[in-house]
C-alpha positions, 0 to 999 in steps of 0.5 A: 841700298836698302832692303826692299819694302813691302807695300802694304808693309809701307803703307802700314807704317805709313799709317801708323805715323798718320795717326798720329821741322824756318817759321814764317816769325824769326824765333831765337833760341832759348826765348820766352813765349808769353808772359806772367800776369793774367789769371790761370784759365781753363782748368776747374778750380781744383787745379789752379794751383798749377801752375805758379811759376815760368815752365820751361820746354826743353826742345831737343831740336834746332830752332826753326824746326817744325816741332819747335815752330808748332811749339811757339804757336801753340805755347804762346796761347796757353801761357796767355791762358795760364798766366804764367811764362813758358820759356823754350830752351832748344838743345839740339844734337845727338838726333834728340838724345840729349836734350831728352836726356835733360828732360828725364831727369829733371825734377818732375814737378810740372815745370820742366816739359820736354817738346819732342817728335816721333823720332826722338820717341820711337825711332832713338830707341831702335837705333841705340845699343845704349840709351840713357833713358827709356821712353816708356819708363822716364816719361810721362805723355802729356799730349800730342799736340799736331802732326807735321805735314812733309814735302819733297824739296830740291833746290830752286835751280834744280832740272827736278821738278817732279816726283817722275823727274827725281826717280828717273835721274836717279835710275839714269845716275851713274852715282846715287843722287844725295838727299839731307836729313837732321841725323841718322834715323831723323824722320828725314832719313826714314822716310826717304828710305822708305821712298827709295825702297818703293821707287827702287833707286839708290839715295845717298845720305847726308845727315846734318845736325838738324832738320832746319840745316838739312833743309838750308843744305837743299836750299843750297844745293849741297844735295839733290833732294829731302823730305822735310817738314812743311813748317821748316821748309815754307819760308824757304820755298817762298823765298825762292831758296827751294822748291816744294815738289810734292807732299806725302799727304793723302790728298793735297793740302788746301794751303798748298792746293797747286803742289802734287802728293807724292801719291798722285806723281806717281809712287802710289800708297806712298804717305809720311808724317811725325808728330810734336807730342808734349812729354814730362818726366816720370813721376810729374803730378797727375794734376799738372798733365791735366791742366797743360792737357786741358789748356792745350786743348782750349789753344788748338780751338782758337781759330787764330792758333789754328790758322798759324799751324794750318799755314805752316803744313801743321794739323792740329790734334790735341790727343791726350795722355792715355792715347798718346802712351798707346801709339808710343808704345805701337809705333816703338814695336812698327819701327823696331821692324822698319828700321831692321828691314830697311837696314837704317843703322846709327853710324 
């Protein structure tokens, strides 16, 4: 069991994050979104040239994440914009490590970006004696380009129907009810620590090997409950695989007006999201992070790009470099706190 959470300590975490992963489309690993052959648009005249070939954004998450379905929405955009193929590799595994690792050291000249979520940014680094690489150091923050809006799944057969539903069974169980997440530390495993610590109940931990597993394993019922992005989840809950009990939003979502907050059923002040932030590596030319900076900009105006991640229980942010570094490095000192007093390790 965890250590027991404040809750204004909860809150202040929540926030924290608030400031601030199946898509609807099938995607397949490693594909290109966009395509050469239009002009470079958005940047002024100083920028344009940048880019001049494909870039690739090595996304260290499974396919059909939140995070890499927000990606493929948004990059489809400005690759029509800048003229150029942008090329997402997905490698997931290790929580993030590695396919950030690749990110950090590779050659920092624009054309190799990293699409990474606050997990991998700030909760790694408090979970691992020894990490290859250093948020703060190796990279350089281009922009965070949304935030992902989280619900409470089970699976579709489930007798729990209601955030009251779960936290009974599980105060009744005589063993602890289970719950997914995609690894140790995932924003999955926090934030049902969090939950289990204001509800006061025990939750047992199945880590999988990514968000978009740990949402098939409710899906088929392998563990009882999870928080999960809503992106990953949507498809799913459509499809009659799982069912989406509530959302750790303030107030309901529009697109999702008939599912509850977690608030409201019953565990007051309780919210969590994470972010999809793009990064590059240190030392990538100023003039690059402006013009992807810019053209991510122009593509979260676009009502259909819009539309699609509104959809997928995404919220459009478009923070720039300077600000995004700021909440690195604020969020890295909140987690280094939660994740001691909360008791969360990496084995």
């Amino acid at each position: 069991m965890s250590a027991p959470i404040s809750r204004r300590f909860l809150i202040q975490t929540s926030l924290s994050a608030a400031i601030t992963g199946i898509s609807s489309t099938a995607y397949s690993a490693n594909e290109t979104v966009g395509a050469s052959g239009s002009a470079v648009g958005g940047a002024d005249a100083a920028l344009k040239s940048y880019p001049n070939k494909p870039i690739k954004l090595i996304i260290p998450l499974a396919a059909g994440s939140a995070v890499d379905s927000a990606a493929r929405i948004v990059l489809q955009k400005v690759s029509m914009n800048l003229g150029v193929g942008i090329a997402i590799d997905n490698q997931p595994g290790a929580a993030g490590l590695i396919g950030a690792d690749h990110v950090a050291k590779a050659t920092p000249d624009g054309y190799t970006l990293g699409g990474f979520n606050d997990s991998i940014m700030t909760v790694l680094p408090n979970l691992q004696s020894k990490m290859p690489w250093d948020i703060l150091r190796d990279f350089d923050p281009v922009s965070l380009v949304a935030t992902v809006e989280w619900g409470l799944v089970v699976p579709y057969e489930s007798s729990i129907k209601t955030v009251a539903d779960l936290i009974a069974k599980a105060k009744r169980s005589a063993t602890p009810l289970s719950f997914s997440s995609g690894g140790n530390g995932s924003p999955q495993h926090i934030s049902m620590e969090l939950f289990a610590s204001q509800a006061k109940i025990k939750m047992l931990h199945v880590p999988y090997k990514g968000a978009t597993q740990a949402a098939v394993g409710v899906a088929g019922l392998e563990v009882d409950a999870a928080f999960i992005g809503l992106a990953t989840v949507t498809a799913l809950a459509k499809a009659g695989k799982l069912r989406i009990i509530a959302v750790t939003t303030p107030t309901r979502l529009p697109q999702f007006a008939d599912i509850p907050t977690v608030s409201e059923s019953g565990l007051s002040g309780f919210e969590f999201n994470s972010w999809f932030a793009l990064m590059a590596p240190s030392g990538t030319p100023k003039n690059a992070i402006k013009v992807l900076d810019l053209e991510i900009n122009k593509a979260l105006k676009d009502k259909s790009v819009i539309d699609q991640l509104v959809a997928q229980g995404l919220t459009p942010r478009g923070i720039d470099a300077v600000e995004l570094g700021g909440m690195l490095k604020t969020q890295l000192a909140r987690y280094q706190v939660l994740i001691k007093q909360a008791g969360i390790t990496s084995d």
